[in-house]
C-alpha positions, 0 to 999 in steps of 0.5 A, a space after each residue: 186638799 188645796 193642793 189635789 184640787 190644783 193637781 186635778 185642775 192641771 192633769 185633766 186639762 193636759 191629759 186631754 190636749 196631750 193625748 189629743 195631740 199624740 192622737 193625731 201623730 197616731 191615727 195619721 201614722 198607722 193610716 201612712 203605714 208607719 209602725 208604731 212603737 209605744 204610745 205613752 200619756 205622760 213621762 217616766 215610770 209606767 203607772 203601776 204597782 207590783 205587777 198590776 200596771 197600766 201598759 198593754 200591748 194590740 197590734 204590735 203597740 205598746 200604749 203606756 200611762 205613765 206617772 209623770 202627766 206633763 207631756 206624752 209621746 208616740 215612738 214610731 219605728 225609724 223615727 230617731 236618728 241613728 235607728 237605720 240598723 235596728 233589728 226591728 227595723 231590719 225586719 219591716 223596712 217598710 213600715 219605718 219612718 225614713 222609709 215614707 214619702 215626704 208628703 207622708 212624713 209632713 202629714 204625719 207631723 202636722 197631725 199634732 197640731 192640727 188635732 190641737 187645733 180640731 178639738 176647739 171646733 170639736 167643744 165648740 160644736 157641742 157647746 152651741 148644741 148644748 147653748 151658750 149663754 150669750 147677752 142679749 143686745 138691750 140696753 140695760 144701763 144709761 149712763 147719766 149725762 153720757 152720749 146715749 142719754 143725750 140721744 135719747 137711748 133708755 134702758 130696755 131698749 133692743 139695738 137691732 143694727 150698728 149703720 148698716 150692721 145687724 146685731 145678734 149680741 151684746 158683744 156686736 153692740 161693744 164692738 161696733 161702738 168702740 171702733 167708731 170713736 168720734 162719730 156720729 152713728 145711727 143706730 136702730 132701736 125697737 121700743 114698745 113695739 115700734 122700730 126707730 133710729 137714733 143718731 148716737 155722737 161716740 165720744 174719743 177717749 182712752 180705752 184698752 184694747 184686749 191686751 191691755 194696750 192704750 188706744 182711743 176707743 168709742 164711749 157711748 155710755 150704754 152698758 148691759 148690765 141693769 143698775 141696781 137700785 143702790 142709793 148715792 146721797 152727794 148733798 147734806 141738804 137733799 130731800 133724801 138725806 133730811 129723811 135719814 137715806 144715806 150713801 149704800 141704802 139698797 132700795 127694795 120696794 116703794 108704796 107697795 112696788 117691788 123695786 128690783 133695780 134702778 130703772 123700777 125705783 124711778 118708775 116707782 117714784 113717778 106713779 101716781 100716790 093717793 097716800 103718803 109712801 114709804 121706800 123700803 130700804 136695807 142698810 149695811 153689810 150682808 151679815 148684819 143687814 138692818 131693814 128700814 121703813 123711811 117715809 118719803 115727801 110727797 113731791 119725791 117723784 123722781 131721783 132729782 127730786 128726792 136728790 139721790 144719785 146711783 151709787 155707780 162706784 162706792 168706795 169699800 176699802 181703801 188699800 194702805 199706802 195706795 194713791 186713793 189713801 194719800 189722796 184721803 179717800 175713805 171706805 164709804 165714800 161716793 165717787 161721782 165724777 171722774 176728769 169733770 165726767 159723772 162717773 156712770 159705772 164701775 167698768 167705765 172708771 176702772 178703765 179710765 184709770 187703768 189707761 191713764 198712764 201714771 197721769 193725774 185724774 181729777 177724782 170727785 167724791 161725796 162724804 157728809 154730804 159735801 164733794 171734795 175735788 182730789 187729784 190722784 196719780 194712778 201707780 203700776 201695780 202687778 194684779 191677779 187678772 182672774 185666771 191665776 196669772 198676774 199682770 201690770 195695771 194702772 191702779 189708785 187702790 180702792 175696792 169698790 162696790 159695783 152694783 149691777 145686775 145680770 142685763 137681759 141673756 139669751 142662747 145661741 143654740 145651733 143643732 143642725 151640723 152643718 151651721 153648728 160646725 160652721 159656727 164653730 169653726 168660726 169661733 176658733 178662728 176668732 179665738 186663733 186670731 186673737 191669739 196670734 195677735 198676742 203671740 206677735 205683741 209678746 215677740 215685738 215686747 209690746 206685751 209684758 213677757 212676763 204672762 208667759 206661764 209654765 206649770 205653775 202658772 197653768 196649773 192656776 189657770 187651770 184650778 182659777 177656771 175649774 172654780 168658775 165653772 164647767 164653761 170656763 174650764 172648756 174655754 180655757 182648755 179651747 185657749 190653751 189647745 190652740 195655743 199648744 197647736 200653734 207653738 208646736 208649728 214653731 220651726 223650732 227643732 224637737 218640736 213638730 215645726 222644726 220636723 217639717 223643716 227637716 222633712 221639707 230640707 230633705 224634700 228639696 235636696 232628695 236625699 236624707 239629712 245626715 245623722 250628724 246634721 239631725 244630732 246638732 239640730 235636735 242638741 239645739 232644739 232641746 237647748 231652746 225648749 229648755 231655755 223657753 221652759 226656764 224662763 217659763 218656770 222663772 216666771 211663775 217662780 217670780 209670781 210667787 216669790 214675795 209669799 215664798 219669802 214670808 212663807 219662810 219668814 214666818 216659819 223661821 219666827 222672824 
């Protein structure tokens, strides 16, 4: 079943690209005046049983669906080499290939990739008339003692404008802090109604960029994400511990207040009470919580006060033999400093440590109500990155619980055609852009060659976005559309670059390449796309060894 779901994942995502794809080869040919032959979605043997088969013949085509879904072809008449004497060709001269003009010849194999690079603009369109949930730029979390604390930022708070840049999304607001590290930024604000602009210092420090590389990025403190009211109890001697909080207790109301996140917890504890209060608490794993009424002292009027802390990052399991069990963490564990920072979120520590660089970090943690200084040395592990593909992080082996909630979403709906297609031409281009930059960081070996993927990995890429959802599974298809459309203008021989190449040789010299010459180039292409596919193919099997061993391991009862 597993299987099937992987398979389905795989053939429906390639269907759509091949036959987009060949689409494009089609309609341009027929337009040009070139007859086309057979038009297969997928290889080998027609889908069929007896005499019931998916193949019919209009207009002198023959269309095909064929068992083997990993490719597709439009077969128009002239179109190989040596095919000058066929008899059909005899019959319509004009209608074979060779027959066109180059311009005509250029079109018709440009119109691949160019459809491949059409159907993003096409899903995107319908997508924003649809609406894409977008975040929404108010701030849903302030770290403690971070940049934006110290400015004066607070939750709820709306970022209209980055200096002189409005901001329409989260995403402005992450992009615009990050690409300043070290300045001093005014940013402008709406609260309660009324516009402001506080100047926010973004700190330097190590960041990644989209490819994991490690390069100085901005840090604000500011995060989209509300906290949640999960309780850290660092100290023995706090209020909090002495009324019997520990480290995890989930707040769920206070005197009445239903408490929804860490924001609603302080407001709670800083109205006024005319009797003693109680905090609503849950304690322990989902499947067995314990619900607990803990009385609290009248001056507990705020999380100093009372002496609790967020649990930003609380240790869950400690990975054997990793950095963080050597170093002696412990599930359960509070961290609440990082490098003699306070450790404000989740995200912000995964990212110190991932762009460390192997170097020691000095990790403080809370248990018992003590803190304990430690030094860790992250180590290079290979991890899933989510979409079924494994990449090489930095990481010291703990499993944390994070806890967040959904900040503030709203919709960019765009149904007028002209602003929708706009809109979404843009988009592609943005997703192109960072494509090519990827492609290049792959070639000059910056990027590991190891997230080249073949069947195997797309098909988990596929099944991995299938899981999480319809959008995720159309942004991954948009992906791996631009990608198919970019790699086929490669001027690479068998694929519609290296045709081009062809097709432009023969432009300048007025004359058709020699069957010979085309056999050689097409022998080499095929060498190189069999050898590009190899190491494709390598990969995934790499990905996979280790569980293939112990998969054979355990069936032969070693």
């Amino acid at each position: 079943m597993i299987a099937f779901s992987y398979l389905f994942a795989l053939v429906v995502m390639l269907g759509v690209l091949v036959f987009v794809h060949e689409l494009g080869h089609f309609l341009v040919a027929k337009a040009c005046g070139v007859r086309v032959l057979k038009f297969s979605l997928g290889f080998g043997p027609t889908i069929g049983f007896g005499r019931w088969k998916l193949a019919w013949t209009r207009g002198g085509t023959e269309y095909v669906i064929a068992w083997f879904p990993l490719g597709g072809f439009v077969k128009m008449l002239g179109e190989s080499p040596g095919e000058e004497d066929d008899p059909e060709a005899r019959v319509h001269p004009d209608e074979t290939l060779g027959a066109k003009p180059v311009w005509q010849k250029l079109a018709i194999v440009f119109a691949g990739p160019a459809m491949n690079l059409l159907l993003p603009v096409v899903i995107f369109t319908g997508m924003l008339f649809a609406g894409i949930p977008r975040a929404l730029p108010v701030i849903g979390t302030v770290e403690a003692s971070s940049p934006a604390a110290t400015a004066g930022f607070r939750p709820d708070d709306r970022i209209v404008k980055i200096g002189d840049e409005p901001v329409t999304w989260w995403d402005d607001v992450e992009e615009g802090l990050r690409a300043q590290p070290g300045a001093a930024v005014p940013v402008t604000i709406e609260r309660d109604g009324a516009t402001m602009t506080l100047v926010l210092p973004v700190a330097a420090r190590a960041g990644l960029d989209p490819f994991g590389g490690v390069k100085q990025v901005g840090w604000s403190g500011l995060g989209h994400a509300r906290l949640a009211a999960t309780l850290g109890v660092p100290k023995a001697d706090a209020p909090a511990a002495a009324a019997g909080l520990r480290s995890g207790d989930r707040v769920k109301a206070l005197g009445g207040l239903t408490v929804e996140d860490w924001d609603d917890f302080t407001r709670a504890l800083a109205a006024p009470a005319t009797a003693p209060r109680a905090l609503a608490i849950e304690r322990g794993p989902e499947d067995s919580v314990a619900r607990l009424e803990i009385p609290l002292p009248p001056d507990a009027t705020s999380p100093e006060a009372l002496g609790v802390v967020p649990a930003a990052v609380l240790v869950s399991r400690v990975e054997p033999g990793s950095p963080a069990e050597q170093a002696g963490l412990r599930s359960g564990d509070l961290l609440v400093a990082l490098d003699g920072g306070p450790v404000g979120s989740f995200a912000a520590f995964a990212e110190t440590v991932r762009a460390s660089g192997g170097r020691p970090l000095d990790v403080a943690y809370a248990r018992d109500g003590a803190t304990t200084h430690v030094s860790i040395a992250p180590q290079m592990r290979e991890v899933d990155t989510g979409l079924g593909v494994k990449e090489p992080r930095y990481l010291i082996g703990i499993s944390a619980e994070a806890p967040a909630l959904l900040g503030a979403v709203g919709e960019e709906v765009a149904r007028n055609p002209l602003v929708a297609v706009t809109r979404a031409v843009a988009m592609t281009g943005e997703v192109t852009k960072i494509f090519l930059q990827g492609l290049g960081k792959i070639v000059t070996g910056e990027v590991s060659r190891s997230q080249i993927a073949g069947p195997i990995g797309i098909a988990e890429i596929a099944h991995s976005a299938l899981q999480r959802g319809f959008e995720a599974y159309l942004s991954t298809l948009i992906l791996i559309s631009i990608n198919l459309g970019i790699l086929n203008l490669l001027p690479i021989p068998v694929l519609d670059g290296g045709q081009a190449l062809l097709f432009l040789i023969e432009g300048v010299k007025r004359s058709p390449v020699s069957l010979r010459t085309r056999e050689i180039v097409q022998q080499i292409g095929v060498t190189v796309l069999v050898t590009l596919m190899g190491f494709a193919f390598w990969n995934d099997l790499s990905r996979h060894w280790s569980s293939f061993v112990g998969w054979l391991k355990s069936s032969a009862g070693l």
